[in-house]
C-alpha positions in Angstrom: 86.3 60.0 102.0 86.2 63.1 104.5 83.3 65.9 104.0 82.8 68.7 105.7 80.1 71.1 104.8 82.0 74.5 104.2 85.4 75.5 103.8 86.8 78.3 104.2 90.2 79.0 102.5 92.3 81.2 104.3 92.5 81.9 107.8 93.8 86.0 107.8 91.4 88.4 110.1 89.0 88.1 106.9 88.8 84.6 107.1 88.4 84.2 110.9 85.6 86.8 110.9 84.1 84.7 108.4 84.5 81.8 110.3 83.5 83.3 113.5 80.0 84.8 111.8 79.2 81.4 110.1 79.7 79.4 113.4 76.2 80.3 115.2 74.2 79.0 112.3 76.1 76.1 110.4 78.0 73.3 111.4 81.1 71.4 110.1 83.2 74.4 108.8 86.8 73.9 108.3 89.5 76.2 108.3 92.3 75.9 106.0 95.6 78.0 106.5 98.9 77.2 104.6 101.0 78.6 107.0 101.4 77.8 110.7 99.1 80.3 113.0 96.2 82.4 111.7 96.8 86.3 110.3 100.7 86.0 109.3 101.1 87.9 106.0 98.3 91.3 105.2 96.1 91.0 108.0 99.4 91.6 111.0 101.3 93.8 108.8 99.2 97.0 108.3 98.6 100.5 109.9 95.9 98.9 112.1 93.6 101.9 111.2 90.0 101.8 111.8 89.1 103.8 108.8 85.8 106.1 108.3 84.8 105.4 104.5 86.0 108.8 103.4 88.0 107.2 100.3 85.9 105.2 98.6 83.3 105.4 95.8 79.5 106.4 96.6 77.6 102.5 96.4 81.3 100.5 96.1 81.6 97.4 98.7 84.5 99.1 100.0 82.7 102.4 100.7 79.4 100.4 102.5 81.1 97.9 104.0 84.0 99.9 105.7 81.0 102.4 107.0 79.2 99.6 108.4 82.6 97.6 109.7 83.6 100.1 111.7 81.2 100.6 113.5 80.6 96.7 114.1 84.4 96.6 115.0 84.2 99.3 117.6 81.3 97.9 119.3 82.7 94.0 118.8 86.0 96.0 120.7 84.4 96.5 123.4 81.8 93.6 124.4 85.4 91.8 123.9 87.7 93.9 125.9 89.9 94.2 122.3 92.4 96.5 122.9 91.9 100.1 120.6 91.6 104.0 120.5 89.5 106.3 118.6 91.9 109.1 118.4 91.0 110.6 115.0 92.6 112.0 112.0 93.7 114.9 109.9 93.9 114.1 106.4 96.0 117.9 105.5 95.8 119.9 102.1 99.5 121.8 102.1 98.0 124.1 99.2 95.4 125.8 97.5 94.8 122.9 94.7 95.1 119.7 97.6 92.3 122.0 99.6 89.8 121.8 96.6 90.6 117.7 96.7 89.8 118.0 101.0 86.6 119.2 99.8 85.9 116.6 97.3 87.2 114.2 99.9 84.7 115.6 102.2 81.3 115.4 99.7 82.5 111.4 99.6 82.2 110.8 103.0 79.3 112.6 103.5 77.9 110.5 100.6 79.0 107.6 102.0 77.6 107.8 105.5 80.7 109.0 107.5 79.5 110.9 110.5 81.3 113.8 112.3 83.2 115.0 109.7 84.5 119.0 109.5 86.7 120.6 107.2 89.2 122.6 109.2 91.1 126.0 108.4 94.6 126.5 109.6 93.8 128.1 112.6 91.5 125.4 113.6 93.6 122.5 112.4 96.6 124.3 114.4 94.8 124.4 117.4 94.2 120.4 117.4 97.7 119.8 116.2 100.2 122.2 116.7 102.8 120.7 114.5 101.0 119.6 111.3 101.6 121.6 108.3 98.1 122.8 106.9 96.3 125.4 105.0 92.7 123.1 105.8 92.1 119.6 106.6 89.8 117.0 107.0 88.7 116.2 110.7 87.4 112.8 110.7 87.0 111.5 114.7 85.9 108.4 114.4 89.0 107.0 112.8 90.9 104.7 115.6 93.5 102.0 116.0 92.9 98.5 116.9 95.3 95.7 118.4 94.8 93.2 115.5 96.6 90.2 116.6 94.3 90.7 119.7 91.4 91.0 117.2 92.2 88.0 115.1 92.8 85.5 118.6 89.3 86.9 119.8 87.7 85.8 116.7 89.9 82.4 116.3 88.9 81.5 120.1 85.2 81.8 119.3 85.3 79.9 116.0 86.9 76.9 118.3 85.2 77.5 121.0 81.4 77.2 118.4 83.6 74.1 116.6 85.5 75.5 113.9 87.6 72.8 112.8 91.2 74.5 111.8 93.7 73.1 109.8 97.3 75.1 109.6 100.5 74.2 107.3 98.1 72.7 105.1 98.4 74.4 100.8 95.8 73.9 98.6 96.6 72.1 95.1 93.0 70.6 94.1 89.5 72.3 93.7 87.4 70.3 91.1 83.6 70.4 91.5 81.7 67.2 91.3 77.9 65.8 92.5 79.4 66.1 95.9 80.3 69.2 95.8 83.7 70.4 95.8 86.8 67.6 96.1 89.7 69.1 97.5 93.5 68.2 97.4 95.8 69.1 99.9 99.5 70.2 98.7 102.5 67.2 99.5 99.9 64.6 100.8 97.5 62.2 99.8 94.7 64.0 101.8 91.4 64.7 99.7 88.1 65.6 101.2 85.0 66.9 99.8 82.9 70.0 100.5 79.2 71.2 100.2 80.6 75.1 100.0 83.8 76.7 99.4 84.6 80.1 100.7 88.2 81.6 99.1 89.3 84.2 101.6 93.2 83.5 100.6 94.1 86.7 100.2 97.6 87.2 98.1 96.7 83.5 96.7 93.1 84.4 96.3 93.0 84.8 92.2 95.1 81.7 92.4 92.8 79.6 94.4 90.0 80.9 91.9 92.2 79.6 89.2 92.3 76.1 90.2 88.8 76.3 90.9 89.1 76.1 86.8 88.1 80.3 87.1 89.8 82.5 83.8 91.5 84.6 86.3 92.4 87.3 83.4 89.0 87.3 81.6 87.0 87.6 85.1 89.5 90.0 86.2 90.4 88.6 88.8 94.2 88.3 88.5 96.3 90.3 91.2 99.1 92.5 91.7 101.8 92.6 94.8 101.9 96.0 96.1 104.4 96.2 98.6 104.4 98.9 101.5 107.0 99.9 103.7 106.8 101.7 107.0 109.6 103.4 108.7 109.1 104.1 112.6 110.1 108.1 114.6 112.6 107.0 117.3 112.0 110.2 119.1 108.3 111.1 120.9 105.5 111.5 118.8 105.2 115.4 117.6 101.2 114.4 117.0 98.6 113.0 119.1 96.4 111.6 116.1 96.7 110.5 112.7 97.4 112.6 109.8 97.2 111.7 106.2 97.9 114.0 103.9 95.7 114.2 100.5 95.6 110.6 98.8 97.3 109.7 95.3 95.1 109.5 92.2 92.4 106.7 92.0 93.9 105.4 95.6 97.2 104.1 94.3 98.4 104.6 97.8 97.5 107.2 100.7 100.6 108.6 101.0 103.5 109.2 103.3 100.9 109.2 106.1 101.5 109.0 109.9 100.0 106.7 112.2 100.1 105.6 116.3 100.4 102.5 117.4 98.2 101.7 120.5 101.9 102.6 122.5 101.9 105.7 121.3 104.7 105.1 118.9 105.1 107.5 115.6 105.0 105.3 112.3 105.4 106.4 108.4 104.3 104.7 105.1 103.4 102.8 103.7 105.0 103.8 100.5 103.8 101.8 97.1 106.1 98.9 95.2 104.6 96.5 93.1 106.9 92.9 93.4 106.5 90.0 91.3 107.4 87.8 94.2 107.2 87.8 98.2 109.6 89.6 100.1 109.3 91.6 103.2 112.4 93.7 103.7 112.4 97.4 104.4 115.2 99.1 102.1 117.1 101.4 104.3 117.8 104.0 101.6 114.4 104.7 101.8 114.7 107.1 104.5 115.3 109.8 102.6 111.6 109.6 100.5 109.9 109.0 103.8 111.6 111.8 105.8 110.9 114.2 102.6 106.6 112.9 102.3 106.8 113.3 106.3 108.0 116.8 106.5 105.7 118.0 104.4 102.8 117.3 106.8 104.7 117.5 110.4 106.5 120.4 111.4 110.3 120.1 112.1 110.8 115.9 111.9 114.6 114.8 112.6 115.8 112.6 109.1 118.0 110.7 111.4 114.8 109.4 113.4 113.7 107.6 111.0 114.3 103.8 111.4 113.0 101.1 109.1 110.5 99.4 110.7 108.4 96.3 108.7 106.0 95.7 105.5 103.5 94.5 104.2 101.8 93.4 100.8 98.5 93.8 99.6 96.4 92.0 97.2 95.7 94.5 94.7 93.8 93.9 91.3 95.2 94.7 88.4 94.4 97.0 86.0 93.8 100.7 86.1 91.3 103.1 88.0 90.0 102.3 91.4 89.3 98.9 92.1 86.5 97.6 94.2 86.1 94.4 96.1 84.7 91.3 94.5 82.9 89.5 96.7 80.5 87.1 94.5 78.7 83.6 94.7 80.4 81.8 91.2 77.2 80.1 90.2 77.2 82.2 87.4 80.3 80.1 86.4 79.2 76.7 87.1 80.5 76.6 90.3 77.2 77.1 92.9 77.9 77.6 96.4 81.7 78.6 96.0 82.6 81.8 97.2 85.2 83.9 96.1 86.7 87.5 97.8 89.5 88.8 95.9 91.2 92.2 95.7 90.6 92.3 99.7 93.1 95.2 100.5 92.4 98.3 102.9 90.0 98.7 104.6 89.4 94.7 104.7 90.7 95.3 108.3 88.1 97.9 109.2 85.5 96.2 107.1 86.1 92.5 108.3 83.0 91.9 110.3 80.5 93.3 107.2 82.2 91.5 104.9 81.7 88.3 106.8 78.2 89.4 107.1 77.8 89.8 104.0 79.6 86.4 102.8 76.7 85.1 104.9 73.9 86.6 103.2 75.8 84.7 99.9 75.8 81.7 101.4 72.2 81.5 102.6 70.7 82.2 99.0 72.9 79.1 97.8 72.5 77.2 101.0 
């Protein structure tokens, strides 16, 4: 029988960084990816943001990771020529009560190690955007956009390049830990293999893949929710030159109607928030009407019939209530030593993707 030494289950931008990070020090690692080509569900359908670390709670993984990633993914942009833009963002209070959120907003970041940031008046948040509807806001420069298919092939070509095995259109439907390891079963074939290590970076299937690893999903809390987002594009020129959020939903159910530039300079909405019991990634039409109405009320004078539907995208949420963190944790607590599992890894896993994988790494040596 086959045996590698690790697997890594999943081969989104999360996945590949993982791959790409492990590939200096260990050999044998083996990609697997149920669908045909790297990054094709969360990690290509997102805002592409390179977020700050404003949001998040003081001492969370999501707060000290998305610090750290960004700045790792800026300066990983540039030894590798990866196309992005730091062109910074407004997040906008349109009244008094959203203003005393800005400033809460504000003591985060600070406590979280975001440099640069100002609070704004109107007169100063006029005079950097002309157009946005604001009695303050939130000045946070550092924010940027990144090409992430051009990320995710950079970080893929490595991996191969170091000898990262990669194995697409191949679906788990075994994990079972013996003295060997792990044994693994691969979904309408007779393949099985064995592994040392077992890192689950599957995303949407993540809490499923930790499920047939023989994991409680619901007692561990692990079990996820579909959280759909649509976007809907401006047809006409962009009104902004940066990216403006307005004051986030309660524990960060969703940001808002919030715009973003892609790396073209085109005008994008959303995403909005949908929770779906099953996959589907079509942009309802009569939606126009809620995006055009959460748009207007942070940019000036927007035409309703410029607003197209554009794509979606889904994100791995956990559920239950409050704001949830990522779980990034070595399961030997559980009986299952040196397996790996990173569930709930929604925004900013783009941003955060290279400190995560560092991170997965500093778990992996101490089981090693």
């Amino acid at each position: 029988m086959d045996k590698v030494n690790i697997t890594i289950i999943g081969a989104g931008v999360v996945g590949l960084a993982i791959a790409e990070t492990l590939s200096d020090k260990y050999e044998n690692i083996l990609v697997l990816e149920k669908h045909g080509k790297f990054g094709q569900e969360t990690s290509s359908r997102n805002s592409e943001v390179i977020h700050s670390g404003i949001y998040y709670p003081p001492g969370s993984l999501k707060a000290k990771l998305c610090v750290e990633g960004a700045g790792m993914l800026y300066s990983y942009c540039k030894k590798n020529s990866i196309p992005h833009s730091k062109l910074g963002k407004l997040i906008v209070a349109v009244n008094e009560t959203e203003k005393i959120h800005l400033e809460e907003l504000y003591d985060t970041g600070i406590k979280n190690g975001v440099k640069n940031l100002k609070v704004f008046d109107k007169n100063e948040t006029v005079l950097l955007e002309p157009d946005v509807n604001a009695v303050s806001a939130l000045y946070s420069p550092d924010t940027g956009i990144i090409d992430s298919h051009s990320l995710m092939y950079s970080l893929y070509k490595t991996s191969v390049a170091s000898g990262v095995m990669f194995s697409f259109g191949n679906e788990l439907n075994r994990i079972e830990k013996n003295k060997d390891g792990y044994l693994i079963g691969i979904k309408n074939d007779d393949y099985e293999f064995t592994t040392d290590f077992v890192i689950n970076s599957a995303g949407l299937y993540s809490d499923h893949i930790a499920e047939l690893a023989g994991i409680d999903i619901d007692s561990a809390g692990y079990r996820l929710r579909y959280c759909k987002g649509s976007y809907f594009s401006y047809e006409k020129k962009s009104p902004v030159k940066m990216l403006v959020y307005p004051v986030p939903h309660k524990d960060l159910t969703g940001l808002g109607t919030h715009a973003t530039l892609d790396l073209g300079g085109r005008l994008r909405f959303g995403p909005d928030t949908e929770y779906i019991d099953s996959m589907e990634y079509k942009v309802d039409a009569s939606k126009r009407d809620f995006f055009y109405e959460g748009a207007n009320k942070i940019i000036k004078e927007l035409e309703r019939e410029s607003f197209v539907p554009d794509m979606c995208g889904i994100r791995p949420k956990i559920k239950g209530n409050g704001i949830k963190d990522f779980i990034i944790t070595d399961e030997t607590s559980k009986g299952l030593e040196g397996f790996i599992n990173l569930i709930g890894i929604e925004s900013p896993g783009l941003t955060a993707s290279l400190a995560i994988a560092k991170y997965v790494r500093s778990l992996l040596k101490e089981v090693a």
